[in-house]
C-alpha positions in Angstrom: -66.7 159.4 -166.7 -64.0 157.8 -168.7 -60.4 157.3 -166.8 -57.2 156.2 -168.8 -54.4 155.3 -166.3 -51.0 155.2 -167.6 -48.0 153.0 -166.5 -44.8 151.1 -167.5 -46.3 147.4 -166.4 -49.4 146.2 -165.3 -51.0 142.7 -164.6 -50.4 139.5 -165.4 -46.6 141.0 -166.4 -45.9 141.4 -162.9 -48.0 141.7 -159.5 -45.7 144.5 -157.9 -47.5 147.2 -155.7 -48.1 149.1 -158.0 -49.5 146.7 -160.8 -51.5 145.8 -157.7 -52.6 149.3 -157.0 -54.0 150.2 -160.4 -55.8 147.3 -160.4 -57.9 147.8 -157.1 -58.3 151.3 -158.1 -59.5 150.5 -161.6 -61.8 147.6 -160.5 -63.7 150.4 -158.3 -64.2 153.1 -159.8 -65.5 150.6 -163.0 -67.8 149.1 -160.1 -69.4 152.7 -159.7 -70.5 152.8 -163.2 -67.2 154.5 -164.9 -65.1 153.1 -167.8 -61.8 152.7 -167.2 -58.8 152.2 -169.3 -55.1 151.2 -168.2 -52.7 151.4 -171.0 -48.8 149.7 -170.7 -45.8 148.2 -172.3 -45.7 144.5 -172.3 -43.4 141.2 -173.1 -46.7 139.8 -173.5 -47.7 138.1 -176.7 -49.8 138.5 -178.4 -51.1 142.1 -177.9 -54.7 143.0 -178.1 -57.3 145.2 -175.8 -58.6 142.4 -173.2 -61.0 142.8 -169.8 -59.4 142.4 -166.5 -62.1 142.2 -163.8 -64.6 145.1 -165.5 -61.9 147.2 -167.0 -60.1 146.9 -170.2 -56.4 146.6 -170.5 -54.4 148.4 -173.3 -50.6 146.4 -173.7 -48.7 147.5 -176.1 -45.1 146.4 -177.4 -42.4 146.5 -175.5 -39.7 147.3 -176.8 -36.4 147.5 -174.4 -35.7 148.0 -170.8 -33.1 150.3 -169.3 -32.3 151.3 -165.8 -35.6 150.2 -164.6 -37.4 152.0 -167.7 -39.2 150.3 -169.5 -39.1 152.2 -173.5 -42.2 151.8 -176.0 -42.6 153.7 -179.1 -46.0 152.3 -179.7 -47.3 154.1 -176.5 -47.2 157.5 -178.1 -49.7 156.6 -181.1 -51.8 154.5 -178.3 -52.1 157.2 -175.6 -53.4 159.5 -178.3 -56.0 157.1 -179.2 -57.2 156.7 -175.8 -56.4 160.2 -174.2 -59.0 161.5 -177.0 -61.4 159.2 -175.4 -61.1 159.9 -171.7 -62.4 162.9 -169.3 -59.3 162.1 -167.0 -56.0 161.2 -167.5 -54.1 159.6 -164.8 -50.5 159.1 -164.3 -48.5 157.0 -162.0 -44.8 158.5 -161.1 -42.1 157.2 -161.7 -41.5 156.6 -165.4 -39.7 158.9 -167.2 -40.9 158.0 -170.7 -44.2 158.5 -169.4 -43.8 162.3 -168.9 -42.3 162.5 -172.6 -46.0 160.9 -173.9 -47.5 163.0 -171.6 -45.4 166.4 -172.7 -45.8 165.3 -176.1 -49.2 164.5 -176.4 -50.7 168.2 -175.8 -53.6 166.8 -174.5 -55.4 169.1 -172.8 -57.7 166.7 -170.6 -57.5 167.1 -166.7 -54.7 165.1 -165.4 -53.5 163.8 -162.2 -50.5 161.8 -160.7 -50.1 159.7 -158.0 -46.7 160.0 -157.1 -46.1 156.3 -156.0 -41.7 156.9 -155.2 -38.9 159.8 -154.9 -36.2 158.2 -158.0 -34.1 156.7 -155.1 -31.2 154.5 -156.5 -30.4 156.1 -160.1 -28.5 159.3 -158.5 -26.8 160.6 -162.0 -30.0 159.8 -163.7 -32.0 161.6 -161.8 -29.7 164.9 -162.5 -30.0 163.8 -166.3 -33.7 163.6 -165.5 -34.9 166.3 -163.0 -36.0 169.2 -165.6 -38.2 166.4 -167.6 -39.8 165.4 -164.1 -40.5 169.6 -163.2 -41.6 170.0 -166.4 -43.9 167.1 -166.1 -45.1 168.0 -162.7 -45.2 171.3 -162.9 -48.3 170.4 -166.0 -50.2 168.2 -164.7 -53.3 169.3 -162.2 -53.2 167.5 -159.1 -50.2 165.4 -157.4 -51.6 162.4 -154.7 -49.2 160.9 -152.3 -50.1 158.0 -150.7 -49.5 159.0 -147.3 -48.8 162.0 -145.5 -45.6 160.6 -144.1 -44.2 160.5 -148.0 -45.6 164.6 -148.5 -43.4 165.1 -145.4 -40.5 164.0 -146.1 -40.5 164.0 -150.1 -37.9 167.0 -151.3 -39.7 166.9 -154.8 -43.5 166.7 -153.2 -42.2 170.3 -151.2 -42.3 172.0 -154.2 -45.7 171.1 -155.0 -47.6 171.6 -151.5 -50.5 173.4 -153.0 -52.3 171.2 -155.8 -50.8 167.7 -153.8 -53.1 165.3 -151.9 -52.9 162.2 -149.5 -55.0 159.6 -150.5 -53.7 156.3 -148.9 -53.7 152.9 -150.5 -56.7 150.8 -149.9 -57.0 147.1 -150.5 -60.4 145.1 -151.2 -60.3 142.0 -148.7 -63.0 140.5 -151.3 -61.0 140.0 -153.9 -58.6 137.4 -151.4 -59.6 134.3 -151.8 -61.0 132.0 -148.6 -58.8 129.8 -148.2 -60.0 125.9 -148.0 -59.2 124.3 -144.6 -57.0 121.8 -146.4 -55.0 124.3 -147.8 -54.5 126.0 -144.7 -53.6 122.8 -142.8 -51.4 121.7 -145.7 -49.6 125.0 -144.8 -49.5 124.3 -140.9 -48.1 121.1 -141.3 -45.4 122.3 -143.1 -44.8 126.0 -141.8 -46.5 125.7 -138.6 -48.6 128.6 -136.9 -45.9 130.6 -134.9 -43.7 132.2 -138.1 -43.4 136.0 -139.2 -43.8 136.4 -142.7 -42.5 138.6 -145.1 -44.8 138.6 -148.8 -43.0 140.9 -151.4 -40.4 141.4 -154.4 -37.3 140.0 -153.1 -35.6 143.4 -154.2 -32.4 145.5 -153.2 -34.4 147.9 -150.7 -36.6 144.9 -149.4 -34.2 144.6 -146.6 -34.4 141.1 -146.3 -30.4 140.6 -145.5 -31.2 142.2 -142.7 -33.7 139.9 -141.7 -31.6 136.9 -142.5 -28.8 138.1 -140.3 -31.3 139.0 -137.3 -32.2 135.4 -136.7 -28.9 134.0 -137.6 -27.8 131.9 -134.5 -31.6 131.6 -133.4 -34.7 129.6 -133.7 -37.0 132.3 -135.0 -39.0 130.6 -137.9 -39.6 132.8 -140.7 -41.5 132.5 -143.5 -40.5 134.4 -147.3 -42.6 134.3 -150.3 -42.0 135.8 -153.2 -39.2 135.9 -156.4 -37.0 138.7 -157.7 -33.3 140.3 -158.4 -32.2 139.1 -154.9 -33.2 135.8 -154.5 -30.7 133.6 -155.6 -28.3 135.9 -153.5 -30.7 135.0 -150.4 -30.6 131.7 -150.6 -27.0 131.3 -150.4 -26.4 133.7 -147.6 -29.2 131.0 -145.7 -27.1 128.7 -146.6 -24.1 130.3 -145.7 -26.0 130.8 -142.2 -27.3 127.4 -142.1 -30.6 128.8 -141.7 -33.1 125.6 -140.8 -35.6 127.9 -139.5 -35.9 130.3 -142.7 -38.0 128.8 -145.5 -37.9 130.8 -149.4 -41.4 129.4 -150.8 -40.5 131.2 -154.2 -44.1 132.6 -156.1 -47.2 130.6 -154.2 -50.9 131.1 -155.6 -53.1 133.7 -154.1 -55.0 131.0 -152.0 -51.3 129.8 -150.4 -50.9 133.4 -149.5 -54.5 133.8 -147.9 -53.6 130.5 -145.8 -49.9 131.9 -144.6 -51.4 135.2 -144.0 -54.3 133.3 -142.1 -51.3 131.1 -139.7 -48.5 133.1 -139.1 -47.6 135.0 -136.0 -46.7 138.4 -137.2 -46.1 140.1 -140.5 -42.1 141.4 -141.0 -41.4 143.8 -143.5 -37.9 145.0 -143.0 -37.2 147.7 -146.1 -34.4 149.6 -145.3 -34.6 152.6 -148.1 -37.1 154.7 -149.5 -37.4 153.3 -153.1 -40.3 151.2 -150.4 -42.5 154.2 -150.6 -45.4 152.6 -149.0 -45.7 148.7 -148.9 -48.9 146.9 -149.6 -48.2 143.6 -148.5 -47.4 145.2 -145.0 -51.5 146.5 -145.2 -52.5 142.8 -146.0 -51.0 142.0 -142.8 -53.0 144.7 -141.1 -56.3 143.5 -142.8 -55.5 139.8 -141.5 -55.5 141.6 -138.2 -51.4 140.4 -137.3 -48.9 142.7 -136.1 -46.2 144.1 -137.9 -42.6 145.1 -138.1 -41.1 147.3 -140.2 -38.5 150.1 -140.3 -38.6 153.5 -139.4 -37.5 155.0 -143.3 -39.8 158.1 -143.3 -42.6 156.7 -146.0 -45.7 154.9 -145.5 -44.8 152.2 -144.0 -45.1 153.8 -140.6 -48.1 155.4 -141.5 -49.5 151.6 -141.9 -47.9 150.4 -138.9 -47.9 152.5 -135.9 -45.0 151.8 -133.4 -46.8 150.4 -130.0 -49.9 150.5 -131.4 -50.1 148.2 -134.7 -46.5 146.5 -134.5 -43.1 147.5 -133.7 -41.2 150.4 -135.5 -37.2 149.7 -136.0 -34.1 151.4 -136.8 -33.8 150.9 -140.4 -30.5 148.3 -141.5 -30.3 147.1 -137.6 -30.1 143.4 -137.6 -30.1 143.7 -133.4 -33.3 145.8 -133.3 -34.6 144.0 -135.6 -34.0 140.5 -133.6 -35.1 142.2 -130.6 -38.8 143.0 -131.9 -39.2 139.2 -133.2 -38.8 137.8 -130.0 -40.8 140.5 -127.8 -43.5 139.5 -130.5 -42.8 135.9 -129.6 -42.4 136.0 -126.3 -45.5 138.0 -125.4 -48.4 137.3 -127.5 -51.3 139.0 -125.8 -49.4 142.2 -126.6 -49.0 140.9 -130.4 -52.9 140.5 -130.3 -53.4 143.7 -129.3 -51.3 144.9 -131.6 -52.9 142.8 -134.4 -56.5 143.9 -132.9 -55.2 147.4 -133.6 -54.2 146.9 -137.1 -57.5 145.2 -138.2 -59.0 148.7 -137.1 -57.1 150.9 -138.5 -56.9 149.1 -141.7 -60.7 149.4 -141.7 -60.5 153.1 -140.9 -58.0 153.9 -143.2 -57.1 151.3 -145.9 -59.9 149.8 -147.6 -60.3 150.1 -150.9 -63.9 151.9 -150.8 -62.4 154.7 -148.9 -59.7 154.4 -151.4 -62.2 154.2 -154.2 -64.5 157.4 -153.0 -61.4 159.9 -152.5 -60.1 159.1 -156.1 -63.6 160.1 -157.4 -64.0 163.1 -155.5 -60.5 164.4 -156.5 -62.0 163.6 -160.6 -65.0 165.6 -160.1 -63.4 168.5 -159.0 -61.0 169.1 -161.6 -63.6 168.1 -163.9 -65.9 170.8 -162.2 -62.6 173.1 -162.6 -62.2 172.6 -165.8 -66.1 173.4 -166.9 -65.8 176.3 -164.8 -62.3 177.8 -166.6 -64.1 176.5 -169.6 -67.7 178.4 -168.9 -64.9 181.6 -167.8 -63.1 181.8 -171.2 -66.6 181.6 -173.0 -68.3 184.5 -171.0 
């Protein structure tokens, strides 16, 4: 079986969630014995077909950005070429131009998309937008959400009940590198062992002012990796706050992140909107066995992180509630390693990528069996 995937970025251009998704999902279903394509616009040069892990990666020019969009004309020609090649064509929502190549193509291959976000933020777009997006969903053959939570709640998903799935995201704890024990001390002698720690895209919806004003005036350490649109504007409210117990790291390497994950107290993840449709860095604190905190928002993040059981669940854009779960966490850490305990399992039950991996091929082979059998149908 031959899989193209089809997306506005991918790796090494940027390591968002859903870069990161693709590329766990891609690496294994390859690993079962399947080819598999992934096909996206890149600043990258130069261009040409390359292997990442045991898949092959198709960038191709591009050629402007707006709102959020990222515009390619070479993708047409490119998904032709590939889409003629493939037994299943799969789609990752949102992208508008994506639908267009999709619409466009008249490819008649089975297709599928995961529908990774609701368009939260561009409100007069999204009216501009909506009868490309039916059009688009109303063609293609199966919709996945990655939680049930997000089928709940999603106005769009409603309208597609009967061909949508849950398949949630999985992540591959094998592909994390060990840390050294120098690394990890290097880290402890710096950060200590007792911090929360927020990994992500330093992003609008990332609700990270919120977690800067919840330890203003206290001596909470907390930890922040990562770069984006935001970050400049982070640092100076810290500095406005004169927060000496908030540390930005910036970008770290993979093995940095293994070591903080490794040391810290507790994962935060405050995201205050729905554009944070499911959070993966908020399951790599569940697979490092911590507990979490995160917001109540109606997406996946509260299907990761159960409130009680795996972590603490919060009003969203509530600074005090937000304080107050830090330092129950700190103050009582048996229940934080039962919560953590918790996590771990679930994670294990839920969230790994093999479980991940299986569901994705089962969902293949039956619209490829649907397809033979419409096929054998119109022949008889």
């Amino acid at each position: 079986m031959r899989i193209l995937h089809l997306y506005k970025t991918h790796l090494p251009d940027t390591y968002g969630g859903i870069p990161q998704f693709i590329d766990q999902l891609a690496r294994g279903v390859a690993r079962r014995g399947h080819t598999v394509d992934v096909l996206f616009p890149s600043r990258q040069r130069p261009l040409h077909a390359s292997k990442l892990a045991n898949y092959t990666s198709h960038p191709v020019p591009l050629h402007l950005e707006l709102a959020s969009t990222s515009i390619s004309l070479s993708v047409f020609k490119k998904f032709k070429e590939l889409a003629g090649q493939a037994d299943i064509i799969h789609y990752h929502f949102p992208w508008p131009l994506m639908d267009l190549v999709h619409l466009t193509a008249l490819t008649s291959k089975p297709s599928i998309v995961t529908y990774h976000s609701d368009v939260v933020r561009q409100r007069v777009g999204l009216w501009l937008y909506r009868p490309l997006m039916k059009r688009f969903l109303d063609s293609v053959d199966r919709v996945v959400a990655t939680s049930p939570n997000y089928c709940a709640t999603s106005e769009t998903l409603r309208n597609y009940a009967s061909k949508t799935r849950s398949i949630p995201i999985g992540v591959d704890q094998s592909t994390y590198p060990q840390p050294a024990a120098h690394v990890v001390e290097k880290w402890r002698a710096r950060v200590g062992d007792q911090f929360f720690l927020f990994v992500g895209g330093l992003r609008y919806y990332k609700g990270l002012h919120i977690l800067l004003e919840a330890v203003k005036g206290t001596d909470i350490p907390v930890v922040i990796v990562g770069t984006g649109p935001v970050e400049r504007r982070l640092h100076e409210q810290a500095k406005r706050y004169d927060l000496s117990n908030v540390k930005l790291l910036g970008e770290v390497s993979d093995e940095d992140k293994a070591a903080l994950l490794t040391l810290c107290n507790a994962f935060v993840f405050p995201s205050h909107l729905r554009s944070e449709a499911f959070g993966i860095s908020l399951l790599e604190g569940a697979m490092y066995g911590k507990p979490m905190i995160s917001a109540e928002i109606g997406t996946g993040t509260s299907f990761v992180n159960i409130d009680r059981q795996t972590g603490l669940v919060v009003p969203p854009s509530d600074a005090n509630a937000l304080r107050g779960a830090m330092t129950y966490l700190a103050e009582n850490p048996l229940a934080g390693k039962r919560m953590g305990q918790n996590a771990r399992r679930r994670y294990e039950t839920l969230f790994t990528a093999d479980l991940m991996v299986q569901r994705y091929l089962d969902l293949y082979h039956e619209m490829l069996c649907e397809r033979n059998e419409g096929e054998g149908r119109a022949q008889a």
